[in-house]
N, C-alpha and C positions, 0 to 999 in steps of 0.2 A: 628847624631852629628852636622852637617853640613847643614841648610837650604843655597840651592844657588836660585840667586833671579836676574833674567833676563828680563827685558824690550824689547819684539823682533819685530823685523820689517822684517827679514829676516829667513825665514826660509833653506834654505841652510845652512848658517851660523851658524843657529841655531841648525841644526842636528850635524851639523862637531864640534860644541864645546863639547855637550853632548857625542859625542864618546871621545872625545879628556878627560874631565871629569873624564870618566867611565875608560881608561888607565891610570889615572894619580895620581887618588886623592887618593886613598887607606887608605877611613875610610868610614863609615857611612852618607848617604848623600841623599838628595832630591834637585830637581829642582823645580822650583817655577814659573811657566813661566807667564810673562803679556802680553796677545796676543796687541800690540799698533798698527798693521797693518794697522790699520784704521784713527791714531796718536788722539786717542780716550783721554788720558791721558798727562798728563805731567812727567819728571820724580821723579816728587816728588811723585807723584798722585800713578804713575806704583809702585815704590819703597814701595810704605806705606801702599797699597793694599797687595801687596804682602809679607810684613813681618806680615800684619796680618794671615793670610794665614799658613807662617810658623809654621812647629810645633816642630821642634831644636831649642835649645838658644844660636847658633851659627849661624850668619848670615853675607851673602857675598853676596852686589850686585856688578853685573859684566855685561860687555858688552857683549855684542856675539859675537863679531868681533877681538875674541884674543885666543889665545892656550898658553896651559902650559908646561913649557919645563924640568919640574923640577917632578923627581919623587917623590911619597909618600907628595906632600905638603897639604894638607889637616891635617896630625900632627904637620908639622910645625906651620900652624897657627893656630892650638888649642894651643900649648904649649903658643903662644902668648896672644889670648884671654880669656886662662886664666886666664893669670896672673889680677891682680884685679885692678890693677894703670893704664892700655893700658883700651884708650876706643875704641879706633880706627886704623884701620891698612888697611896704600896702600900696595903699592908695587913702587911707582914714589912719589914724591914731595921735599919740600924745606925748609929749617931751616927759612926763613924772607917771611913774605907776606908785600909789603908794604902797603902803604896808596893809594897809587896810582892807576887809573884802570888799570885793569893787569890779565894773566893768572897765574898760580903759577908758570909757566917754564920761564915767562918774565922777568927773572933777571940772573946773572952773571951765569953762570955753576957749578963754584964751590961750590958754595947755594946749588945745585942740592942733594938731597939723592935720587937713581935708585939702579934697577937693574932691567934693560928692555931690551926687543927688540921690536925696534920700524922699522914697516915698512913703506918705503915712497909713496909717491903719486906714483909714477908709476908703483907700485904693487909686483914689482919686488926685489927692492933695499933695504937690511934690514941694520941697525946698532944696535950692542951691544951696550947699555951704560949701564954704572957704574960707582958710584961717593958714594963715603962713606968716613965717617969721622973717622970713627975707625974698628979694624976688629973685626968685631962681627957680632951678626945678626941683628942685628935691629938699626934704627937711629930715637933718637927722633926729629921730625922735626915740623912746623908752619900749615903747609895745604897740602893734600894727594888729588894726581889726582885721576878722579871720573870712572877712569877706574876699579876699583878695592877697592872696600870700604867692610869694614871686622868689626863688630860690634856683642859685644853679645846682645841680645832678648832686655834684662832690658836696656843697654845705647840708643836704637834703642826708647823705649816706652819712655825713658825721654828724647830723642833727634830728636824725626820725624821730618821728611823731611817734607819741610816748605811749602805746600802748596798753601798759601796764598798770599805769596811774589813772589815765583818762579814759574812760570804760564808755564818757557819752557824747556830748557835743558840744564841750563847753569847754573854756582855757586852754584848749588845746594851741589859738594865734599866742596867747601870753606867753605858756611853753616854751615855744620857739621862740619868740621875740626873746626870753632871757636870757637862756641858754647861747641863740646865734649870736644874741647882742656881748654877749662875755669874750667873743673873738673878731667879730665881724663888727660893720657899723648897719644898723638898723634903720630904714630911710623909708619916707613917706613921696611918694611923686603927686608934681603938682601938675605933669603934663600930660595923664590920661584920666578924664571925668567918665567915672561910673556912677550908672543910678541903681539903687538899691530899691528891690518893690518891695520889700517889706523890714519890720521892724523885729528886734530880736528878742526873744521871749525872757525874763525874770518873774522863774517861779522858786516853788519847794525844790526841786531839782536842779535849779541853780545854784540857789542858798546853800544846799549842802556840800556841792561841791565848789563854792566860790569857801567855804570854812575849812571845806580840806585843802583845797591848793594853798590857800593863802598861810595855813598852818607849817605844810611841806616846804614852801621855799621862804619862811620869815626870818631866815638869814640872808636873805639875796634881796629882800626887798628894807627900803621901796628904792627901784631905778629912776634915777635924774642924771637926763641928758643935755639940761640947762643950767643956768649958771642962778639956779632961785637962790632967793636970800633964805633963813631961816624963818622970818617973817612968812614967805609964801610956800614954803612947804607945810608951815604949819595951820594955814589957811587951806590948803587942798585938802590936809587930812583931816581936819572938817569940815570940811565941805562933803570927803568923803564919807565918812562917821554918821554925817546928820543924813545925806542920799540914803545908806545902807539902812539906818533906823527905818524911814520911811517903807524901803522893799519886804523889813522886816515886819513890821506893822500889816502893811496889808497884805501879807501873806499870811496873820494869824500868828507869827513864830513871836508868841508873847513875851517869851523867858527870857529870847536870848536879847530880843530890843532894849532892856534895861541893861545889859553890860556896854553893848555899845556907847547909849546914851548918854551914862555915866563916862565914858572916854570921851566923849564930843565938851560934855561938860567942863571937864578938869581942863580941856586943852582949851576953850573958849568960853569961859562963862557964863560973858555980859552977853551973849550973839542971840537975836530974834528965833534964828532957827532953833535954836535948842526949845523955847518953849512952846513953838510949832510944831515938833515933834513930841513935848508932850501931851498939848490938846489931840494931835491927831487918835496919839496912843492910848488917849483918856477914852474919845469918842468911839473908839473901834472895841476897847473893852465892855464899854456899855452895851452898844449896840448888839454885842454877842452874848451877853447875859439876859438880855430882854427874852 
């Protein structure tokens, strides 16, 4: 019923999920595994290899670096994939993507549709969250982090992972989430809890490609799948503005932190953060002339 379709670098990891799997999921199911040990591929590359592969019309790429804490979910997310309107199902994401470069987590919380656990950098430290807008199981939301991407066979064949554009491991859930979200409806479940062991990297390589995607689709963005007033879109997109200054800042990327800046400015003038982000960007320039 269930192809699962794994990009691995870790094989530890990789054993400990496949038990974790084989206790949890109770249906029908195959692993799919893409040896990348070699980082032979990209995750588009790994992903798209591997749903050919596939032989269910049910497919789930997932990281190996997460367990499921929810029993029987495997019919939960057929009940979902069925249905013929969902093309696409996380388990993490957010009702607004802005325009702006951005993760899908880079805006307000409230935004947020989860139900995760997320473990922190020091390997030790977990937090539940949960953020739902209605009780129900599922929340239609803008773009699904790429922890857990859930697709049946036929949206996968008219929606492959984009090879061409995305060279690394990055926007590739956004990708999707636009693209499927422009036919399908894009949905977050709230009835299978995954914990994530780790935390997603923002660097130079990010940066660059959060500047090139967000350039290539600034006619599609920003997606809002809620009813925000003008008022809170215009509060996310600084919200997002001032987040990205800060990623920009302590990455060193000097140049380009004053363009954003001056955007976060014009859109909110009077707002604390903005002159939070320019002590920060005072303090980092110092500090690197010394």
């Amino acid at each position: 019923m269930l192809s699962i379709i794994i990009c691995s670098i870790n094989s530890n990891l990789l054993e400990r999920l496949k038990q974790n799997i084989a206790d949890t999921i109770n249906c029908s199911y195959e692993i799919v595994i893409i040896d990348n040990t070699s980082n032979k591929y990209s995750i588009s590359q790994a992903y798209n290899l591997g749903a050919r592969k596939a032989k269910f019309s049910h497919l789930l790429f997932l990281h190996e670096d997460v367990a499921f804490h929810t029993k029987d979910w495997g019919e939960a997310l057929k009940v979902l994939l069925d249905k013929t309107e969902i093309g696409l199902v996380g388990v993490s994401g957010a009702v607004c993507k802005s325009r702006y470069p951005s993760t899908w987590s880079m805006i307000p919380t409230e935004f947020y549709r989860i139900n995760a656990v997320q473990r922190w950098k020091d390997g030790k430290t977990t937090q539940h969250i949960q953020k739902e807008a209605e009780h129900r199981n599922f929340s239609e939301v803008s773009v699904v982090d790429g922890v857990f991407l859930a697709m049946r066979k036929d949206v996968w064949h008219d929606f492959p992972f984009n090879e061409q554009d995305l060279k690394g491991f990055h926007f590739y859930d956004m990708e999707s989430s636009l693209l499927i979200g422009r036919r399908y409806t894009v949905v977050v479940t709230h009835d299978i809890l995954l914990e994530h062991f780790s935390e997603g990297s923002i660097n130079k390589k990010w940066i660059d490609e959060s500047l090139k995607w967000h350039k290539r689709h600034k006619n599609s963005l920003p997606i809002v799948k809620k009813g925000l007033s003008k008022a809170e879109i215009k509060r996310v997109n600084h919200y997002v503005l001032t987040s990205f200054c800060f990623v920009l800042v302590k990455n060193r990327e000097f140049k380009t932190v004053i363009q954003y800046w001056l955007k976060a400015l014009s859109l909110k003038p009077f707002e604390k953060s903005n002159l939070d982000v320019l002590k920060y960007y005072l303090r980092s320039c110092l500090s690197v002339n010394k």
